[in-house]
N, C-alpha and C positions, 0 to 999 in steps of 0.2 A: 359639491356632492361627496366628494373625495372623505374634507372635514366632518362632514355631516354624520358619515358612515364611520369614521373612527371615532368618534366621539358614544355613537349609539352602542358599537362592541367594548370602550371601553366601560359603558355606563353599565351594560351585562356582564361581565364581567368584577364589576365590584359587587352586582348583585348576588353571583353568585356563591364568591369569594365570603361578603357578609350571611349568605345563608347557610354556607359550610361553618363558620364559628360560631354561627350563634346557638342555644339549647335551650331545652327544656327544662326548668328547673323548678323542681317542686320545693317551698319552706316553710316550713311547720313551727311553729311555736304553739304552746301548751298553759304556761304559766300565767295568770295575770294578774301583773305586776308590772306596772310603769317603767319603772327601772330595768326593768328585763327588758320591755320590748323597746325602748327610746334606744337601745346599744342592736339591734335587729334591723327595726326600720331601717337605716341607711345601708345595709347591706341588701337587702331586696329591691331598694331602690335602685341603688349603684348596679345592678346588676341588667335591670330593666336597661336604665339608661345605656348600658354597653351592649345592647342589642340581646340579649338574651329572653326569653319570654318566661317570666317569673308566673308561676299560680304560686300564690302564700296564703297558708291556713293564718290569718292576722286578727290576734286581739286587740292589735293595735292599728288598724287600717289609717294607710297614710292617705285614700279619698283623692289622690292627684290622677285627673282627668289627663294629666299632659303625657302623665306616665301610660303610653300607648302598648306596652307590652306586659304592661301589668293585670296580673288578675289576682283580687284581692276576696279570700272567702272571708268576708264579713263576721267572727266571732264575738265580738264587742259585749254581746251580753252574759258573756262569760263573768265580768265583771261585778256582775250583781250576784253573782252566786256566793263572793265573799263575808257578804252579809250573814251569809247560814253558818260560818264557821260556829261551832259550837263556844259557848261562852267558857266552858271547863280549858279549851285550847288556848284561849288569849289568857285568862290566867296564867300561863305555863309561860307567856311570853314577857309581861311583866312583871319578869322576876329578875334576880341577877342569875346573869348565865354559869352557869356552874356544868360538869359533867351530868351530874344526872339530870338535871333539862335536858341535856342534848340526846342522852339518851331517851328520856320519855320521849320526847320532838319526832326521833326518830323511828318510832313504834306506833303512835298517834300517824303520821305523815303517810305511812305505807299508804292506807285504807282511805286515807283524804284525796290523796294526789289521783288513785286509781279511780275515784269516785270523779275527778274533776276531768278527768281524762275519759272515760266514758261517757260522760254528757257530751265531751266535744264532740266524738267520734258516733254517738248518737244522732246527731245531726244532719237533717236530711241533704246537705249542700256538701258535709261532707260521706255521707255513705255514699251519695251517689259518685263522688270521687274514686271511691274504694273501687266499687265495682263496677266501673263504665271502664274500657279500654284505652285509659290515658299511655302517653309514651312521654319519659321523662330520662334526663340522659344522666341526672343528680338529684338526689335529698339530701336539704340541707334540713338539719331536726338539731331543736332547741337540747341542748345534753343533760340535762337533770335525769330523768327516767328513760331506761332503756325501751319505753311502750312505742314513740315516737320512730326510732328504728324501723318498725314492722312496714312503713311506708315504701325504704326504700328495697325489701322482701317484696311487696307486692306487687313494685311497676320493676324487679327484676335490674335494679339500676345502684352502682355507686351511693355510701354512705357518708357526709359529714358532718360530726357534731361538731357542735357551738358555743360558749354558754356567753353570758354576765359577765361574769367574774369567772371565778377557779372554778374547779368540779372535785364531787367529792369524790373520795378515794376508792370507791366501787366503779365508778364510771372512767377514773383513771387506770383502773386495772386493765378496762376493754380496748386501750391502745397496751395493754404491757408496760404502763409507766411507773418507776419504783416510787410508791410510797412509803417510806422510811417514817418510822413516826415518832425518831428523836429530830430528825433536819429537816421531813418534809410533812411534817403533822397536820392534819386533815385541814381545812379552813374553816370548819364547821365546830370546832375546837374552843371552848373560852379562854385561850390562854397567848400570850403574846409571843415575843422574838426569843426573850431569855425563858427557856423550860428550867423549872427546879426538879427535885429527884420526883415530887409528886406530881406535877405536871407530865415526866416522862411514863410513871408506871402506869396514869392512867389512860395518857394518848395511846402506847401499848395496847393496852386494856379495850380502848375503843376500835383500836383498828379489827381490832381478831370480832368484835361484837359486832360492828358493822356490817363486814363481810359476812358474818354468821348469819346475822339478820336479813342481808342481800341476799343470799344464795339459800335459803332455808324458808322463809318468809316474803321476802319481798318478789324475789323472779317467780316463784311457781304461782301467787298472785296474779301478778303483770301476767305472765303468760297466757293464764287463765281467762283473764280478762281480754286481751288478743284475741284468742279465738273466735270469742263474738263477735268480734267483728271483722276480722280477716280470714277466717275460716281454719278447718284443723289440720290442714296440709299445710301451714306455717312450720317455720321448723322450729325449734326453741328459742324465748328470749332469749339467753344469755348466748347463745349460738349467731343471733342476729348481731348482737350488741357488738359482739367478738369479730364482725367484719366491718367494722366500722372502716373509711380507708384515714381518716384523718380530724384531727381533734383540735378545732382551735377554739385557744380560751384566751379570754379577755383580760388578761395578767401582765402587770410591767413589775419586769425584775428589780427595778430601781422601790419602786411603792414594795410589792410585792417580797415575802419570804422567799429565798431563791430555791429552787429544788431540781433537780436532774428531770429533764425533759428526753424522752426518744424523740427520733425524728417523725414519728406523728401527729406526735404533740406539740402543738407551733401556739406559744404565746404572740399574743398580736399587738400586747403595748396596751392601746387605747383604739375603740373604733368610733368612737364620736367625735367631732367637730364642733367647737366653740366658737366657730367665725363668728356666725349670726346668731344673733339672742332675739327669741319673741320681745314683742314691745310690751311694757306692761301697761295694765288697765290704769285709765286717769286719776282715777283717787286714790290707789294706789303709789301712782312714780309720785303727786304730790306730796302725800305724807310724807316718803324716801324725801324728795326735793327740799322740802323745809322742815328734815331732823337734822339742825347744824351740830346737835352733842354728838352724833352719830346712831346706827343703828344696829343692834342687835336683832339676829334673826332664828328662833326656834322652828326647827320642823322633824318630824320624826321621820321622813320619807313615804314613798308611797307604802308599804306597806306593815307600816306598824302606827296606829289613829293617834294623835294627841289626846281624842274624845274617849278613847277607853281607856288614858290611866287611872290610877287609884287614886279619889278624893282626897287623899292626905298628898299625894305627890303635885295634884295640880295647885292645889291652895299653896302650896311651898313657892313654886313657879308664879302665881298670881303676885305673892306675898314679895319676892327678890324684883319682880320684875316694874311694881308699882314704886317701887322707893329709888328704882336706877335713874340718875342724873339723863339716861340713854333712851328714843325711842325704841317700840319695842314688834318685830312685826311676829307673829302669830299662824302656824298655819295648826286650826281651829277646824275639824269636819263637820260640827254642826251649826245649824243658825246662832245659838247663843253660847258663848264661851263664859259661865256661872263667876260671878266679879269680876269682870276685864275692868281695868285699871284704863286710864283717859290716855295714856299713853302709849298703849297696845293696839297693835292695826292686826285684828282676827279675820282671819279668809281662808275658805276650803279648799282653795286650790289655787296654786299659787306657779306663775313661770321661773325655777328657780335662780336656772343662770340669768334670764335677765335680772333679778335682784340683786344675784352674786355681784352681779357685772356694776352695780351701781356701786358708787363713790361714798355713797355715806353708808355704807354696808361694813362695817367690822368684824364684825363676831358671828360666827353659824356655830348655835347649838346642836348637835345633831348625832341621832343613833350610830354613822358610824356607815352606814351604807356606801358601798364603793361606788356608784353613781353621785351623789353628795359629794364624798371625795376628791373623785377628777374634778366638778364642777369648783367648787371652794378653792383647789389648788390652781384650779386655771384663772382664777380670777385673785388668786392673791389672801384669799379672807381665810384667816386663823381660824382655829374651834373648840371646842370645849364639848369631846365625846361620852356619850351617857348610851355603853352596846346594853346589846339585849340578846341578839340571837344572832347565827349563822356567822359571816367571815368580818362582825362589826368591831369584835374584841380586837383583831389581830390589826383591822385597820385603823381604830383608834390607837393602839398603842405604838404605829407606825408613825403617827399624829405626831406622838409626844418623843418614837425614837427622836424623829428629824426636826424636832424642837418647834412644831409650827401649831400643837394643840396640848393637854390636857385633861384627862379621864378622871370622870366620875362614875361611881358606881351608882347604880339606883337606888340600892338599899341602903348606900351613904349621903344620898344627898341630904342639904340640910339647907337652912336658909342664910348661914356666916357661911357653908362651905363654897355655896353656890355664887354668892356677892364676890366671896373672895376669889375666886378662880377668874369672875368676868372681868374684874377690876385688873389683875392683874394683866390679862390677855388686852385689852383695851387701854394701860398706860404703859406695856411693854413694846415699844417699836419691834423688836427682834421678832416676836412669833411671825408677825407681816414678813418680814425682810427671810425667815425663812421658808417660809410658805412660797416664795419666789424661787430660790435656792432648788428646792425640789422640782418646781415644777419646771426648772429648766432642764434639771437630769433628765425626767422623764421625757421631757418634748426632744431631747437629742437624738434622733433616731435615724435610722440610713432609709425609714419607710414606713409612711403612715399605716395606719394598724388596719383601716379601712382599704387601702390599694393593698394589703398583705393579705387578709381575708379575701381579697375576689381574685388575687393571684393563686391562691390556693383550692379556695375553690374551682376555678378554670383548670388550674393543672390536674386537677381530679378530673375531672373533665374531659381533656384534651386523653387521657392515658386510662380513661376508663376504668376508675381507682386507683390506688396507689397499694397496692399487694406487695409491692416491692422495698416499702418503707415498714411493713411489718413486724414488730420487733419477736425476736426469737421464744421469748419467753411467755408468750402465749402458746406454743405450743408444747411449751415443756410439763411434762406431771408437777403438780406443788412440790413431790417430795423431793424433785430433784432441786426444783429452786431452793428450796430452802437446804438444800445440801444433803438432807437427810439422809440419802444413802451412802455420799461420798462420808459423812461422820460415821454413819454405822460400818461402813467397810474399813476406815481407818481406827472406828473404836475394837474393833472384831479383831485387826491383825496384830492392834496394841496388847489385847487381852491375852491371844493365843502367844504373840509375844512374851507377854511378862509369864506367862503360865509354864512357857517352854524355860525359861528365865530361872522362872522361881525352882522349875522340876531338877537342873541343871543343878543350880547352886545345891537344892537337897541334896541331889543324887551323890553333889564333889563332898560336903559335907558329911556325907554318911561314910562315904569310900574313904577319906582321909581318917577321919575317927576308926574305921575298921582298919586302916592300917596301922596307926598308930597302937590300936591293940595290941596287932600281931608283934610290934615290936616287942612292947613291951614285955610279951609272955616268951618272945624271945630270948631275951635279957635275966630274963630269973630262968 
């Protein structure tokens, strides 16, 4: 009876112990794009599974029944709204990335994002979110746009963002984190590790236009748009943005450009897992299975189509890829890819690590996309990067620092340039043998990037923000960060300085010349 009864106070007791840690956590994501959300899902998940009871706004619903504390808002058909992008905008994308892409990009994007952002929040699953009386102890919101923010304003609870990859340099501002933009230039930048003088006057150039266009154009926007849907006792985005308690981005310093981080900006490494790879479809692994010359694999990632380049680019692509001694696998988004060659395996949708993961896999052609990245480097397979937009420039030509790929531009490809670049990646042992090299730097770590993200998250948690990680320079005026007054009050004392200087030297110069008169008139 004794045991009976110790056992039932200890079993209340963990119950109760487990319902003191566990919370409420709301996570939002906005964006859709594959890539985005494949580095999200395992942190909702992981978080379920540690007792916590997730609701996530998910474009990417992970649909796991086991997962008992999960609640998934269903946005899935966000995804089809990609299709409306305007054709004028994908032009912009197939082009070579230059500064003024980025900047159009960046002026065309306001008005898209806040458009794609309103259908979400229009959403009767998620209004009723808005306005039923949830209690949530954290928001976790996707960091591209500060709109997402307003969540954790309206259940009154702790903020963290998230992203992908890096954030751009409006978003790093909302922890106070320096962006220098000769060392730590934006990621959104077409330009690589080594800046020349033009590369620097126009990263310069972009940081000041950015911000200009965040705070001028883009917040009173977003704000705007807020409203309708969280009502007008909201206080200001950028007011929102600015309590953010903590920023973690998907950044390895080893891959990644290195840049001065405050302490609420916690790079996490990497938060995906390459244990398990999907199995691939059967006519699929067959073709892999019996191409003994090996296999070359093109994809441009989830969000930029093979199916919208420009008929001179794919004919080129047809043309190098028909004459390679090499199968060729294709990821093709619609039913017929115009000349596929008998050697070319075309498919709209393709599991990528498990192909990486195959053996006769050598060569990934690819935009350049940080997701492709980790994938390729975890599995060993070289590349040969052709960026287009966002942080692909910097990671292709991280590719080629660490010797395990090779950039092409778009506007240079050719069909000897193209032949020649695979031939060489495919009879050179070394790009393989360095592509290894890297990816063991990067895996060297005192803490998977995934237990790093749900420690930080919980610690937000446990302490109810993190207010005390707040770097100082959020609350300073601009004019003081940038010195402005400490320059003008040292340029003011140098002036009055040199002015008492110069007054001095006149005044001894006029008095000596006056006396040397008097001598004179002395003397006669």
């Amino acid at each position: 009876m004794f045991i009976k009864m110790f056992w039932c106070v200890l079993l209340l007791f963990s119950t109760i112990s487990y319902t003191a840690e566990s919370a409420n956590i709301l996570f939002v994501t906005t964006i859709p794009s594959h890539s985005h959300q494949v580095v999200f899902q395992p942190v909702w998940k992981e978080l379920s599974l540690r007792g916590h009871n997730v609701t996530a706004l998910a474009l990417s619903p992970l649909n796991d029944k086991s997962l008992t504390n999960l609640t998934e808002i269903d946005l899935s058909y966000i995804f089809k709204l990609r299709k409306r992008v305007p054709k004028e905008y994908i032009k912009y994308v197939f082009q070579k990335p230059t500064f003024l892409m980025v900047f159009i990009r960046e002026i065309l994007g306001v008005d898209f994002v806040i458009k794609l952002h309103e259908n979400i929040l229009s959403q009767h699953s998620v209004m009723k979110l808005i306005n039923e009386d949830y209690k949530f102890d954290v928001v976790v919101a996707e960091w591209i746009y500060p709109l997402a923010g307003a969540f954790a304003t309206r259940f009154n609870c702790p903020l963290v963002g998230i992203t992908s990859l890096g954030a751009p340099l409006t978003l790093l501002d909302t922890v106070g984190n320096p962006s220098h933009p000769i060392y730590a230039p934006d990621h959104n930048l077409p330009i690589g590790r080594e800046l020349s003088l033009y590369d620097r006057i126009l990263s310069t150039l972009y940081s000041v236009f950015a911000r200009t266009l965040y705070h001028w154009v883009g917040a009173p926007k977003i704000d705007a748009s807020m409203r309708k849907f969280f009502g007008e006792d909201m206080p200001y985005i950028e007011d929102i943005a600015r309590n953010i308690s903590v920023l973690l981005l998907n950044r390895n310093p080893v891959f990644h450009k290195i840049m001065p981080v405050v302490p609420a900006a916690i790079e996490l490494g990497r938060v995906r897992s390459f244990g398990k790879v999907k199995p691939l479809n059967p006519e699929l692994k067959e073709f892999l299975d019996n191409s003994k010359n090996g296999v070359v694999y093109f994809s441009l990632g989830s969000n930029t189509f093979s199916c919208d380049l420009p008929d001179n680019v794919r004919e080129i692509l047809v043309k190098v890829f028909e004459q390679l001694p090499y199968n060729v696998v294709w990821k093709w988004e619609t039913e017929v890819l115009p000349g596929k060659p008998n050697n070319v395996f075309a498919q709209n949708w393709i599991s990528q690590a498990a192909l990486l993961a195959h053996p006769n896999v050598k060569l990934f052609i690819t935009q350049g996309g940080l997701q492709s990245m980790e994938e390729t480097i975890n599995h060993h397979v070289p590349v040969i990067g052709i960026p287009f937009h966002s942080d692909q420039t910097m990671n292709v030509d991280t590719a080629v620092k660490y010797g395990f790929g090779l950039r092409i531009e778009l506007e240079d490809l050719s069909i000897e340039g193209l032949k020649s670049a695979i031939h060489e990646i495919m009879t050179n042992q070394s790009y393989k043998e360095n592509t290894a090299k890297i990816e063991k730097l990067m895996n060297d770590i005192p803490m998977e990037g995934l237990d790093k993200a749900i420690w930080w998250i919980e610690y937000v948690i446990r302490h109810k923000g993190a207010r005390h990680l707040r770097s100082p320079s959020l609350d300073i005026p601009w004019y003081q960060y940038f010195l402005l007054d400490v320059i003008a009050f040292i340029a003011l004392v140098l002036s009055i300085s040199m002015y008492i200087l110069i007054k001095v030297i006149k005044l001894t110069i006029r008095s000596a010349k006056k006396l040397l008169t008097n001598e004179k008139q002395k003397k006669q």
